[in-house]
C-alpha positions as CSV (number, residue, x, y, z in Angstrom):
1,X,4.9,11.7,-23.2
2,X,2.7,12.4,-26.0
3,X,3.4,9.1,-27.3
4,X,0.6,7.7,-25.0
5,X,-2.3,10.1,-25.6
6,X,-3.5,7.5,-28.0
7,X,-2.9,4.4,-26.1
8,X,-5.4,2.0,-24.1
9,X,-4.8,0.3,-21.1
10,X,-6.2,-2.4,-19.1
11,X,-5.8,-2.7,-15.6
12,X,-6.7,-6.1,-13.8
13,X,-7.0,-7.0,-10.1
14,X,-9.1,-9.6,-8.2
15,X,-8.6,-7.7,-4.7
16,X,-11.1,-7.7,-2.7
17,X,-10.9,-5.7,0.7
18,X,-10.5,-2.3,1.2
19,X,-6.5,-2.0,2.1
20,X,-3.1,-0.9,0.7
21,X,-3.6,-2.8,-2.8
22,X,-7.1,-1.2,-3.2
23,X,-5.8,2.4,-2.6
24,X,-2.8,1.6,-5.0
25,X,-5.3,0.1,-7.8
26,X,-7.1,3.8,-7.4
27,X,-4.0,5.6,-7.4
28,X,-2.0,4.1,-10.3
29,X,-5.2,4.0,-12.2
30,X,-5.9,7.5,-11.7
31,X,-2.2,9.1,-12.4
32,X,-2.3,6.7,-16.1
33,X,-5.5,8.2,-16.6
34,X,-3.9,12.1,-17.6
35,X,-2.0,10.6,-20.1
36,X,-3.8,7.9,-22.2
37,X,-6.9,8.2,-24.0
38,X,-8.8,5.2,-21.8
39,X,-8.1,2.8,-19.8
40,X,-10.0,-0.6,-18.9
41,X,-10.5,-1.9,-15.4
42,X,-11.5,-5.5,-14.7
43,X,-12.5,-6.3,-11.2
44,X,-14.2,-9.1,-9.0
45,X,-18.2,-8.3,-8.7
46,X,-19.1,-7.1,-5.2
47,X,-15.9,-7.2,-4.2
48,X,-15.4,-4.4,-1.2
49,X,-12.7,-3.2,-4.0
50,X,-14.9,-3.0,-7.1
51,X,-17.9,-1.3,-4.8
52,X,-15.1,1.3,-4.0
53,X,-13.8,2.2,-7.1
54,X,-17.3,1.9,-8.7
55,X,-17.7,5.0,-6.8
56,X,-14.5,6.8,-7.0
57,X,-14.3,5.9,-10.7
58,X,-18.2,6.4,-11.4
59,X,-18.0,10.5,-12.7
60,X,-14.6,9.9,-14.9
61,X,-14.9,9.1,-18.0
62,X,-11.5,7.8,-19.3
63,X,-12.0,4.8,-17.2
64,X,-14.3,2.1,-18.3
65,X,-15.2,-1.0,-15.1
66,X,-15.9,-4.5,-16.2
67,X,-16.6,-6.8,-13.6
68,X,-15.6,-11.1,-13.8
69,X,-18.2,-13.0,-11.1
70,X,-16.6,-15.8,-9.2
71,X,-16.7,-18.1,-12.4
72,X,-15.8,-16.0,-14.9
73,X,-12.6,-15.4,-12.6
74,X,-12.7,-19.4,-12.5
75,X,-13.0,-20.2,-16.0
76,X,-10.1,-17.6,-16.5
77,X,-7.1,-19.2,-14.3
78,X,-8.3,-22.6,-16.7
79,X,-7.3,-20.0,-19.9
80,X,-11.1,-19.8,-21.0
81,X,-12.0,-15.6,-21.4
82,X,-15.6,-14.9,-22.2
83,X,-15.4,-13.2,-26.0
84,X,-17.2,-9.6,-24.7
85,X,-13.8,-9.4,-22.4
86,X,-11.1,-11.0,-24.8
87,X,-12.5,-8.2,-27.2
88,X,-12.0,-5.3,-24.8
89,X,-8.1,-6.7,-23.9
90,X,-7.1,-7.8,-27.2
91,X,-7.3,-3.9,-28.2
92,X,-5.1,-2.5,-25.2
93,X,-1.9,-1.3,-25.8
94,X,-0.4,-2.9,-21.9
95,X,-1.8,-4.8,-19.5
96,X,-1.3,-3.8,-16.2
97,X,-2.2,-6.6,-13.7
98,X,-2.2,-6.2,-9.8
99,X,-2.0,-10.1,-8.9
100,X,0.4,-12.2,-9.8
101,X,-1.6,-15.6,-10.1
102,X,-3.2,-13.9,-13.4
103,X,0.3,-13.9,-15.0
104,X,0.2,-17.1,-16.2
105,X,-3.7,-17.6,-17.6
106,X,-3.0,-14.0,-19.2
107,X,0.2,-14.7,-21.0
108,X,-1.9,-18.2,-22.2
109,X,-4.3,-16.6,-24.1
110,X,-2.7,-12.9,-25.1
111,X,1.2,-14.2,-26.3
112,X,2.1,-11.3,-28.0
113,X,0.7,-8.5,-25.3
114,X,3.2,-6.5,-22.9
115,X,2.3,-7.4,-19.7
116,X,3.4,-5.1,-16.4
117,X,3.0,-6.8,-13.0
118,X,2.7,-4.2,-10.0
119,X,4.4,-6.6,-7.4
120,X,2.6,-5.3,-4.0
121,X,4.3,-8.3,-2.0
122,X,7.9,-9.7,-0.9
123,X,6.4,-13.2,-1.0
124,X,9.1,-15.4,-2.9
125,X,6.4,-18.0,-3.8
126,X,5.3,-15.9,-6.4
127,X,8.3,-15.3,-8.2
128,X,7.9,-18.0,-10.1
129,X,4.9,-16.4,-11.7
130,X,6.7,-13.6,-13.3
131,X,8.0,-15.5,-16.2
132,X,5.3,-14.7,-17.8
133,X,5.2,-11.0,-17.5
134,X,7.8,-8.5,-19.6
135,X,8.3,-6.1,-16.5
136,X,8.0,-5.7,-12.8
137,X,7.1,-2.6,-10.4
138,X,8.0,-3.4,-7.3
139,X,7.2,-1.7,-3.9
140,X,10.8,-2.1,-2.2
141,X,14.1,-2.4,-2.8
142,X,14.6,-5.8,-1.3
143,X,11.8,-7.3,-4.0
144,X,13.2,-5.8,-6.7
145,X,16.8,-7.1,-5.8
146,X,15.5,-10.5,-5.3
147,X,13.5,-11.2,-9.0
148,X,16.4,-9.4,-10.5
149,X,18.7,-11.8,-9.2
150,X,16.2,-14.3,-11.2
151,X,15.3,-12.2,-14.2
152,X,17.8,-9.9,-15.7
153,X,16.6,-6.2,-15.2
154,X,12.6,-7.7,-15.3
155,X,11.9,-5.4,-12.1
156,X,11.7,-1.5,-11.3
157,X,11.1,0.1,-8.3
158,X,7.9,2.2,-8.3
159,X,7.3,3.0,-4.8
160,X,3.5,3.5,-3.7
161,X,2.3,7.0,-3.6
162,X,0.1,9.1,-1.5
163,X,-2.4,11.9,-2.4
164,X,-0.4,14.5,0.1
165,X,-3.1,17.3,-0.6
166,X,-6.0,15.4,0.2
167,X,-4.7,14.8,4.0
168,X,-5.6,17.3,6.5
169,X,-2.1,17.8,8.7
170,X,-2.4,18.2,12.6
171,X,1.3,18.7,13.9
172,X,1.4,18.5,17.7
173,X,-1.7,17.6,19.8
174,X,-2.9,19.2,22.9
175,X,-3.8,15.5,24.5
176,X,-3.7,15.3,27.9
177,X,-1.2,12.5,28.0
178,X,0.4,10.8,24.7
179,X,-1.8,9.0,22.5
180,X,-0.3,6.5,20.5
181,X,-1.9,5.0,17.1
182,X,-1.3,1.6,15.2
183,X,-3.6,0.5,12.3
184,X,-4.1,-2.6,10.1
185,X,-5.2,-6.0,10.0
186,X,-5.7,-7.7,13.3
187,X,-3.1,-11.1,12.3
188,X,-0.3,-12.2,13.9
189,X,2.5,-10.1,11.6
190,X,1.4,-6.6,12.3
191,X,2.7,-7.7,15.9
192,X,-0.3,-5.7,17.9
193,X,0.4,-8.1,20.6
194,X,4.0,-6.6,21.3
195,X,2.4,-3.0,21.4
196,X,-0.4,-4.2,23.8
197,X,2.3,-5.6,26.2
198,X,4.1,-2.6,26.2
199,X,1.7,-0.5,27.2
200,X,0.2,-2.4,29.9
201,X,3.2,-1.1,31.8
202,X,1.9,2.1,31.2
203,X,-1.1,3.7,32.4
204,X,-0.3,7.0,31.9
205,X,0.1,6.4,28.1
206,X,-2.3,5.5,25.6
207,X,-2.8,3.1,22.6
208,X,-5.0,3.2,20.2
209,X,-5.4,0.4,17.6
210,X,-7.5,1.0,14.7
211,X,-8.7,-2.0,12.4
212,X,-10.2,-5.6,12.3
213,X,-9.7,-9.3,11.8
214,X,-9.5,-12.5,13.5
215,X,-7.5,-11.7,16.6
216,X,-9.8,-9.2,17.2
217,X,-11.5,-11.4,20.2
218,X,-7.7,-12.3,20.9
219,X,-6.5,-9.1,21.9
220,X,-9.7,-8.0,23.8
221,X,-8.6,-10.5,26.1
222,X,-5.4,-9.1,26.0
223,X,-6.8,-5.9,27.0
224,X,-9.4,-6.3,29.5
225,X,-8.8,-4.6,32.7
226,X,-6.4,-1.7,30.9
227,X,-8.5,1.5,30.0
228,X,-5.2,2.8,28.6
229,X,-5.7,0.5,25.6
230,X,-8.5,1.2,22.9
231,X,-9.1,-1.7,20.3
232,X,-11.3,0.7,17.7
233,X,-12.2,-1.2,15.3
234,X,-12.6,-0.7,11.2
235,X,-12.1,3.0,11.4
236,X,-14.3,4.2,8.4
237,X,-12.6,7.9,8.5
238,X,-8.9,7.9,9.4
239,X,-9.1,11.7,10.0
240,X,-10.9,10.7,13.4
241,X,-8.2,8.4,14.0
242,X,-5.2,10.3,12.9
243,X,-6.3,13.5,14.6
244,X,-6.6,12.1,18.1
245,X,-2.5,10.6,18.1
246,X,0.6,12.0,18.8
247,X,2.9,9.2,17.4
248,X,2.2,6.6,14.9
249,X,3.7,3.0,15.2
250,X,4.0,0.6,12.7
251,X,4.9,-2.4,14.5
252,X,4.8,-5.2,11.9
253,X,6.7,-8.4,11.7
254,X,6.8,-8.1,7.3
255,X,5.7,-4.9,5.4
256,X,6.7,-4.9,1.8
257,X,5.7,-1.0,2.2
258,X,3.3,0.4,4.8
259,X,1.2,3.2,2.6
260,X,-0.5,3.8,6.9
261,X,3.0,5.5,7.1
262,X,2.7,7.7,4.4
263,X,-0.6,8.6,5.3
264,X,0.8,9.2,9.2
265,X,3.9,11.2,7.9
266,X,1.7,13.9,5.4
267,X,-0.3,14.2,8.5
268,X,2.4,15.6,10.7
269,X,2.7,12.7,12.7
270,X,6.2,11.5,13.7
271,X,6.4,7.3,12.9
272,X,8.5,4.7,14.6
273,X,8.4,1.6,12.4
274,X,9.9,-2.2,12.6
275,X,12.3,-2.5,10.5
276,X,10.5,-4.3,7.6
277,X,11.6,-4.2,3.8
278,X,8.9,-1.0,2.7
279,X,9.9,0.9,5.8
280,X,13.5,0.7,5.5
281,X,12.9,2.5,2.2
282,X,10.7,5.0,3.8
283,X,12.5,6.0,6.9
284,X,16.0,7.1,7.6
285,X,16.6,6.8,11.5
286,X,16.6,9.8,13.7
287,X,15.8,12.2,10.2
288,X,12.2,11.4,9.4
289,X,11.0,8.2,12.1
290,X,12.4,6.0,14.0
291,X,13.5,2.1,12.8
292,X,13.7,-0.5,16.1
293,X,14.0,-4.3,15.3
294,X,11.1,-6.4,14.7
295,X,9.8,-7.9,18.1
296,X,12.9,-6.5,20.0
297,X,10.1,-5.0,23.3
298,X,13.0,-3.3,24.6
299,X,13.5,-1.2,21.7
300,X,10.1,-0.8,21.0
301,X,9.5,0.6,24.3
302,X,12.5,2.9,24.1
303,X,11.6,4.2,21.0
304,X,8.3,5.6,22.3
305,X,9.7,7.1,25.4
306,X,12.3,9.0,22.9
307,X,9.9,10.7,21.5
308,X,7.7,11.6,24.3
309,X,10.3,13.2,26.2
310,X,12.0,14.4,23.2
311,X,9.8,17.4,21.4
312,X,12.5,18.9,19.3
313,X,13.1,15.4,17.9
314,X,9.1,14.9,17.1
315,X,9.1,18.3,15.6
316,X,12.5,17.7,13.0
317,X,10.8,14.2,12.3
318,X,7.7,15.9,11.2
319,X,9.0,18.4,9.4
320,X,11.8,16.0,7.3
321,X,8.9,13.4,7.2
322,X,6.6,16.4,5.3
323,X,9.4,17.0,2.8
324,X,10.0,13.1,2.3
325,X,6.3,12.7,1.0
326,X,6.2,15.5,-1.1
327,X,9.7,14.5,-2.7
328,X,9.6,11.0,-3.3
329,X,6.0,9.7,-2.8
330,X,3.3,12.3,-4.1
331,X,0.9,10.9,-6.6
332,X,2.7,13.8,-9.0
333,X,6.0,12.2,-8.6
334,X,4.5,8.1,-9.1
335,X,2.7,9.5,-12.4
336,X,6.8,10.6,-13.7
337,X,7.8,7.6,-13.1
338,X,5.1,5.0,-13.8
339,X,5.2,6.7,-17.6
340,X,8.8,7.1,-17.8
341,X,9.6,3.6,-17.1
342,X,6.6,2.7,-19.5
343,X,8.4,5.1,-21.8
344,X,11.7,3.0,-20.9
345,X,10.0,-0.2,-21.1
346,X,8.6,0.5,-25.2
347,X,11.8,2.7,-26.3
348,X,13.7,-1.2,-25.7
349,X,10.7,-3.0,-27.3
């Protein structure tokens, strides 16, 4: 890949919380930064984001952060760019943009620049933004399929990664009773509110659900009375949170991936999942998790009771799960890809 020791990139995104895109937008950033001579990353000012990767970003010195203010993002969807950032762009070899609503007001003012969308979503509304863009990573299988069926070949699958040495592993736990964890967002399709009813059958199991939103207040309600069920809150170290669960459930109604999985799976904890679009890709049933249809209760609670009475099956899930990660999602393995598809993508143009 000497080809790209030269090049410049820009990277774009307008994210703002701390989540799945934001930990992507470090990751991809950081595996193009060993092969490229700099790279340029625009973000939102005071963005949760941009005050992350300020400080993940602040001691390397390939990457360069430039920050738009809420009307300077404005001004740019209208197809107005301020000259100090056109300047910066107009020299990159690719542009890399995390958000599809910045297809458009990009391709406006750079027409000749190779644009590369990193499609984080299954959301066919957007689809119609990617006109503009010469190539597509998607997160799943399904979204590729689906733009491809609209744009000939415009979309590869690049399937988030995960930073599998920097995540302490804990194999089986000495809990008194079984401990199982959920994380994410507290709205409506992560489907908290069919865990919670499960396990207020069961006292003598317990569930822990790490993360915040606007059901939180919701689900306390839910709750009340059941000292079986902890609602944690935004858990600032996962390490906490992962070290204290036996099984991992990911119970959402969509998921166009589920990077919580991967982060549950290089931890030696065994995942049942919903089967959403990104999980499907992840897990194979039986060999490295468990799948159970979305909002099926029944199944749900079966799946948990498999594994709690079933220790040889959490132990081969753990183990296949461990070999999974380091084959097919390691930040080593995303950084072959991303440049051999950008390798791909300039060999045709």
């Amino acid at each position: 890949m000497e080809k790209f020791q030269k090049k410049v990139f820009t990277v774009i995104s307008f994210d703002k919380s701390i989540g799945g895109i934001s930990k992507m937008i470090e990751l991809s950033t950081l595996a193009m930064t060993s092969k490229v001579s700099k790279i340029n990353l625009f973000l939102l000012k005071n963005s949760n984001t941009t005050k992350k990767l300020t400080e993940k970003f602040k001691n390397n010195e390939k990457i360069r952060i430039y920050k738009f203010n809420y009307l300077e993002k404005f001004l740019l969807k209208t197809g107005f760019l301020k000259s100090k950032f056109y300047k910066k762009i107009i020299l990159s070899d690719i542009i890399f943009i995390h958000n599809a609503n910045l297809a458009k007001p990009l391709r406006r003012i750079f027409i000749e620049k190779f644009i590369i969308l990193f499609f984080h979503t299954d959301k066919q509304k957007q689809l119609k933004s990617l006109k503009y863009v010469n190539k597509v990573f998607t997160v799943n299988n399904f979204s590729k399929s689906l733009i491809n069926r609209s744009y000939n070949n415009k979309a590869t699958l690049l399937a988030n990664c995960i930073d599998v040495k920097s995540n302490k592993k804990y194999y089986e736990r000495k809990n008194k009773k079984l401990v199982v964890g959920a994380m994410g967002r507290l709205v409506k399709k992560k489907g908290f509110d069919k865990l919670i009813r499960i396990f207020k059958q069961y006292e003598d199991i317990s569930l822990m659900i790490a993360g915040d939103g606007p059901l939180m207040n919701y689900y306390r309600g839910l709750v009340k009375g059941h000292k079986n069920i902890n609602l944690l809150g935004w858990v600032e170290n996962k390490n906490i949170f992962f070290s204290k669960i036996n099984i991992f459930f990911s119970s959402s109604e969509e998921e166009p991936f589920g990077l919580v999985i991967l982060e549950a799976m290089t931890r030696g904890i065994p995942v049942i999942s919903t089967k959403c679009n990104g999980p499907m890709d992840i897990l194979k049933n039986n060999h490295n998790g468990i799948l159970v249809e979305k909002n099926n209760i029944a199944e749900m609670k079966q799946a948990v009771f498999k594994l709690k009475d079933n220790v040889n099956l959490r132990n081969k899930i753990v183990k296949n799960a461990l070999v999974t990660v380091k084959k097919k999602y390691s930040i080593e393995e995303y950084r072959k890809n991303l440049f051999q598809e950008i390798k791909n993508f300039y060999d045709k143009y």
